[in-house]
C-alpha positions in Angstrom: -22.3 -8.2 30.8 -18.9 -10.1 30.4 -18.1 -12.1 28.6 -16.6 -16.0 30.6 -13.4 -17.5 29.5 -12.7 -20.9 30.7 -9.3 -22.6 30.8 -9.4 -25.3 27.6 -8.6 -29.2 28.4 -5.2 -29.6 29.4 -4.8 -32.5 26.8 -5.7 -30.0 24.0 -3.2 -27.4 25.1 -0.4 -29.9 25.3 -1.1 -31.4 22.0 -0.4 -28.0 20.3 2.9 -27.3 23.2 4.3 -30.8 23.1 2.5 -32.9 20.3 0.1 -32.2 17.6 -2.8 -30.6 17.9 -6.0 -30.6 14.9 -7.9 -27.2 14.3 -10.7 -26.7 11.6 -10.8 -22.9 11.2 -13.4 -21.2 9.6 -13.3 -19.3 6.4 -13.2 -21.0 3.0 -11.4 -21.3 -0.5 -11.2 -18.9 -3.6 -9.9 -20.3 -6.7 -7.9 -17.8 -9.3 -7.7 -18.7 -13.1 -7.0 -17.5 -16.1 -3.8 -15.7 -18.1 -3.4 -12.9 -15.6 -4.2 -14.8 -12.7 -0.2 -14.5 -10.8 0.1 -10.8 -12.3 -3.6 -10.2 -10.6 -3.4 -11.5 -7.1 0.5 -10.1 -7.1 -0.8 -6.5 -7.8 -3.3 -7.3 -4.7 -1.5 -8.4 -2.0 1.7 -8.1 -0.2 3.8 -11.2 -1.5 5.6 -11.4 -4.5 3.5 -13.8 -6.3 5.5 -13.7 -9.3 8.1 -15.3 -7.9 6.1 -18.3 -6.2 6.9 -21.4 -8.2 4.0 -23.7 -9.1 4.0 -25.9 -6.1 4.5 -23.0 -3.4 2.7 -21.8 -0.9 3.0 -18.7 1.3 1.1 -16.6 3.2 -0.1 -13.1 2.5 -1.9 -9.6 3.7 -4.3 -7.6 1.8 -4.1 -4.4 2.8 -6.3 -0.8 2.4 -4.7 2.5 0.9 -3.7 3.3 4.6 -1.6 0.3 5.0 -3.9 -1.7 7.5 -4.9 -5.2 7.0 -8.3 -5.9 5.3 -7.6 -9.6 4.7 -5.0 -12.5 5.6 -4.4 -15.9 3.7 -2.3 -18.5 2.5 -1.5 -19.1 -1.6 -1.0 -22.3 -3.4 0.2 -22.3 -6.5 -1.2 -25.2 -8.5 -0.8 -26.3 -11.7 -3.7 -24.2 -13.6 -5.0 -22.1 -10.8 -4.1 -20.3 -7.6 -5.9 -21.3 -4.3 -6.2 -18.6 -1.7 -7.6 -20.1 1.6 -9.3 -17.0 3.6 -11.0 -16.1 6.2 -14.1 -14.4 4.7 -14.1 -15.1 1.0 -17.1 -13.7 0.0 -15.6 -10.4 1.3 -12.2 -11.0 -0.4 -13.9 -12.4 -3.6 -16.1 -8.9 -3.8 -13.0 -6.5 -3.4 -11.2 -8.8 -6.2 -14.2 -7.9 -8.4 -14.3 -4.5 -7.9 -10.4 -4.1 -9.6 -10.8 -6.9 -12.5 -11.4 -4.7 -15.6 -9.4 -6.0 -18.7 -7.3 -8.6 -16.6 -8.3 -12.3 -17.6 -8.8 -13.7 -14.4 -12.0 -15.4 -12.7 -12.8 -15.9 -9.0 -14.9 -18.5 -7.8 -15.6 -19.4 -4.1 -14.9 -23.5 -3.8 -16.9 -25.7 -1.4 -16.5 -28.9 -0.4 -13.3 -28.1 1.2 -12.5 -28.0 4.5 -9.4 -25.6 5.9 -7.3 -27.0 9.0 -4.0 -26.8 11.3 -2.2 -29.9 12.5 0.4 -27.6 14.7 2.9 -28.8 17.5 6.3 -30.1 17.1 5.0 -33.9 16.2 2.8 -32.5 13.1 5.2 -33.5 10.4 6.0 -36.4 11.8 2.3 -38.1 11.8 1.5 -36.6 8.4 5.0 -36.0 6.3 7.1 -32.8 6.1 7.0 -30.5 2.7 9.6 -28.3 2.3 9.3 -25.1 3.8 7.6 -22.5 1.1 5.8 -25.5 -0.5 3.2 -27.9 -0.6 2.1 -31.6 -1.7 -0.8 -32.7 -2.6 -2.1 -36.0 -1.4 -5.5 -38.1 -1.8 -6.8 -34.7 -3.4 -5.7 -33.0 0.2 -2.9 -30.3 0.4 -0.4 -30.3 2.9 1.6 -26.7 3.2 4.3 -26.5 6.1 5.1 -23.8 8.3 7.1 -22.7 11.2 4.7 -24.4 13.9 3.2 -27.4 12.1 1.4 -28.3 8.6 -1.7 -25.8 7.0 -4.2 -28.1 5.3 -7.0 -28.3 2.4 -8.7 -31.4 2.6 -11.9 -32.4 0.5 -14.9 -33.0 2.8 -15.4 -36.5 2.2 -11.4 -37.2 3.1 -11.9 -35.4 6.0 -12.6 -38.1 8.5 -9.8 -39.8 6.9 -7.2 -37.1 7.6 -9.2 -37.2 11.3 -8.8 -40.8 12.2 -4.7 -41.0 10.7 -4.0 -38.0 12.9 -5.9 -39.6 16.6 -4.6 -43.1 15.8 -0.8 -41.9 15.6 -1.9 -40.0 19.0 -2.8 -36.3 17.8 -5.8 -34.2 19.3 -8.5 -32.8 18.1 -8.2 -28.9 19.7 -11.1 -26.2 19.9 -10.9 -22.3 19.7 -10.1 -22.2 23.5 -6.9 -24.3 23.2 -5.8 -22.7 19.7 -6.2 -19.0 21.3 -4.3 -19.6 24.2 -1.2 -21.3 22.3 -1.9 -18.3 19.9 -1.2 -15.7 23.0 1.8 -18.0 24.5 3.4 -17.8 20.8 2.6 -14.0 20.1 0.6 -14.9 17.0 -1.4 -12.6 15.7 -5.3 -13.7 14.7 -8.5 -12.0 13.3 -8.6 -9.5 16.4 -5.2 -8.5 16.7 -4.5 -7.9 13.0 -7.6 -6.4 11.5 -7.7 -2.6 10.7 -3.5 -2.8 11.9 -0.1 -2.9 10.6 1.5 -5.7 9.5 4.4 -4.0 11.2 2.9 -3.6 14.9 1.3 -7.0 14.9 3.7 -9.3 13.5 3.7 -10.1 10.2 5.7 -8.2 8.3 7.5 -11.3 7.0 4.4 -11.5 4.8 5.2 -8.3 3.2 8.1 -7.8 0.5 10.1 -4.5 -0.2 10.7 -6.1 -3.3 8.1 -6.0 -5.4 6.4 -3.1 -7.3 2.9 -1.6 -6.6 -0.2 -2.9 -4.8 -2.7 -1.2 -2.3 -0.7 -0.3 0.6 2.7 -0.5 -1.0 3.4 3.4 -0.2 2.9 3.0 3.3 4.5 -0.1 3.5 8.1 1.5 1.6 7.4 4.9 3.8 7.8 2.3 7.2 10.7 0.6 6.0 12.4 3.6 5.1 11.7 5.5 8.6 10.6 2.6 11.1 8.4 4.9 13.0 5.3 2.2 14.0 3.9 3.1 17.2 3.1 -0.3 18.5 3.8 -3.6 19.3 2.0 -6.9 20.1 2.6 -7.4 23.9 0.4 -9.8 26.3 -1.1 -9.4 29.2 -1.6 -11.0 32.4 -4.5 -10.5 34.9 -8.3 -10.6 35.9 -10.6 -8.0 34.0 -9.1 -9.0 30.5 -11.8 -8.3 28.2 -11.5 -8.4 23.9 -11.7 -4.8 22.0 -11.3 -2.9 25.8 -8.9 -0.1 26.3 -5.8 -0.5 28.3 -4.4 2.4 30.1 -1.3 3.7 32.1 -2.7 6.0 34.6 -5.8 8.0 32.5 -3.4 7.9 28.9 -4.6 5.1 26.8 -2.3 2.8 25.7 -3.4 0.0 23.3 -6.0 -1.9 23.5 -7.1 -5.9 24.5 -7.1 -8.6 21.7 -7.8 -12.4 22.0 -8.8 -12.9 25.7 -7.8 -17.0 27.2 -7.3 -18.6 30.4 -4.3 -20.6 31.3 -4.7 -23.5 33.4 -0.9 -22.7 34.4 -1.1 -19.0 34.7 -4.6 -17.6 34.7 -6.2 -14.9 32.5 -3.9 -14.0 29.3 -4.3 -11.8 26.2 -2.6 -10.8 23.6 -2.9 -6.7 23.3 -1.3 -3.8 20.6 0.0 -1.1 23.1 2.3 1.4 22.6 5.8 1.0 22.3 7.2 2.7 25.2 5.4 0.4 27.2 7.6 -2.0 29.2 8.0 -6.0 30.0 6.5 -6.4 34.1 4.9 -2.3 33.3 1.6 -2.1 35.6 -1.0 -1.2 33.3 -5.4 -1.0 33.7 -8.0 -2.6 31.9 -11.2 -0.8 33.2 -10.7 -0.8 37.6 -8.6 -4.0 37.2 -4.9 -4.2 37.5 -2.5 -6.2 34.7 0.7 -6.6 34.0 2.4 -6.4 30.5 4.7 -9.0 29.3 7.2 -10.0 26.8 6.2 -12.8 23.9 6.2 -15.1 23.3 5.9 -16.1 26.6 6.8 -20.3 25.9 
């Protein structure tokens, strides 16, 4: 049986377009310490941590030995720790463990934290503006900014603080429905699209540096920026039968396959999906018997 998508409330999708819109994700904090905390997490990820001043935040990729992402997540640099907010900790923590041998570093999971989004154009306005590549820390909350709003930590008993400041300056609380479709509108990559892929076919390869010397991954990684031979993009597409994790075809050749599924009040049924290349903006494509059409992002 399918799954039903319903169009989110208008007033949450044009918080995140036009305003600012409030998302608690899931996922939780790890905490890094100890002498060879920077050289640890840098010889982990795809970011040159090294070269993060205390006070700066950025956000990275985990990968596996074939170059495909395991894990995402954002890095603060504080003053006697490094705080990696994550979508499943427990897993990350547990894959940290497994390559600490002589390094001095220790991983705990924090509670008592929760991790949110204030995004739309209005976001810095209602709760300040870091500098890009940075954070502050406020009331014991952190406050990281990025291209489409503000990434927050904020202790749980600040947190209907945080909530009432943002809805008195005329923010909006948003759920999962809103967030996904602004998600497929700006060609942004989540938990479906980028798992088990390329940072390269799905987006993110600002989060990776050429730069910087070995981590897991990092030969796949220098192989694709010396020969630029990915085989896929991140498209979206447009039409009824749009189901997550199902194949899309052109004729009987598969051709990618259907990420985050939302419906648009404006224009119906929308995905995001990673299809091959050759596939064209306005192509006719098939998702099971049904009939879509790919399209450019980010489509606003």
């Amino acid at each position: 049986m399918k799954s039903v998508v319903t169009a989110p409330p208008w007033a949450e999708l044009e918080a995140l377009r036009q305003g600012a819109g409030l998302i608690r994700h899931d996922g939780g904090l790890l905490e890094l310490r100890g002498a060879d905390r920077t050289d640890f997490l840098h010889n982990q990820c795809t970011s040159h941590i090294k070269g993060l001043a205390q006070g700066g935040w950025l956000q990275t990729l985990f990968l596996n030995s074939r170059g495909q992402i395991e894990f995402s997540g954002s890095v603060f640099h504080r003053p006697e720790s490094l705080w990696l907010a994550t979508d499943r900790p427990a897993e990350l923590r547990q894959r940290f463990l497994r390559y600490i041998i002589f390094d001095q570093v220790e991983v705990a999971e924090l509670s008592g934290y929760a991790w949110l989004e204030l995004i739309g154009p209005r976001a810095a306005e209602i709760l300040g503006a870091p500098q890009m590549g940075g954070f502050v820390e406020r009331e014991g909350a952190l406050l990281a900014r990025h291209a489409h709003g503000l990434e927050l930590i904020v202790p749980l008993e600040g947190l209907q603080a945080l909530r009432e400041r943002v809805l008195s300056a005329g923010g909006v609380e948003v759920g999962s429905g809103a967030y996904d479709l602004w998600r497929i509108e700006r060609g942004v990559a989540g938990y479906l699209e980028a798992l088990g892929e390329l940072p390269q076919e799905v987006g993110l390869e600002e989060r990776v540096s050429y730069k910087k010397g070995c981590y897991l991954g990092q030969e796949i990684m220098a192989r694709l920026e010396a020969r630029g031979n990915t085989r896929y993009r991140l498209m979206a597409l447009r039409g009824e039968g749009l189901e997550a994790g199902a194949e899309v075809r052109r004729g009987e050749k598969v051709v990618g396959k259907v990420g985050t599924v939302a419906v648009s009040p404006q224009d119906g049924p929308l995905a995001l999906a990673l299809l091959r290349k050759e596939v064209q903006a306005g192509e006719e494509l098939w998702v099971g018997e049904a009939s879509v059409r790919a399209l450019e992002l980010p489509l606003r």
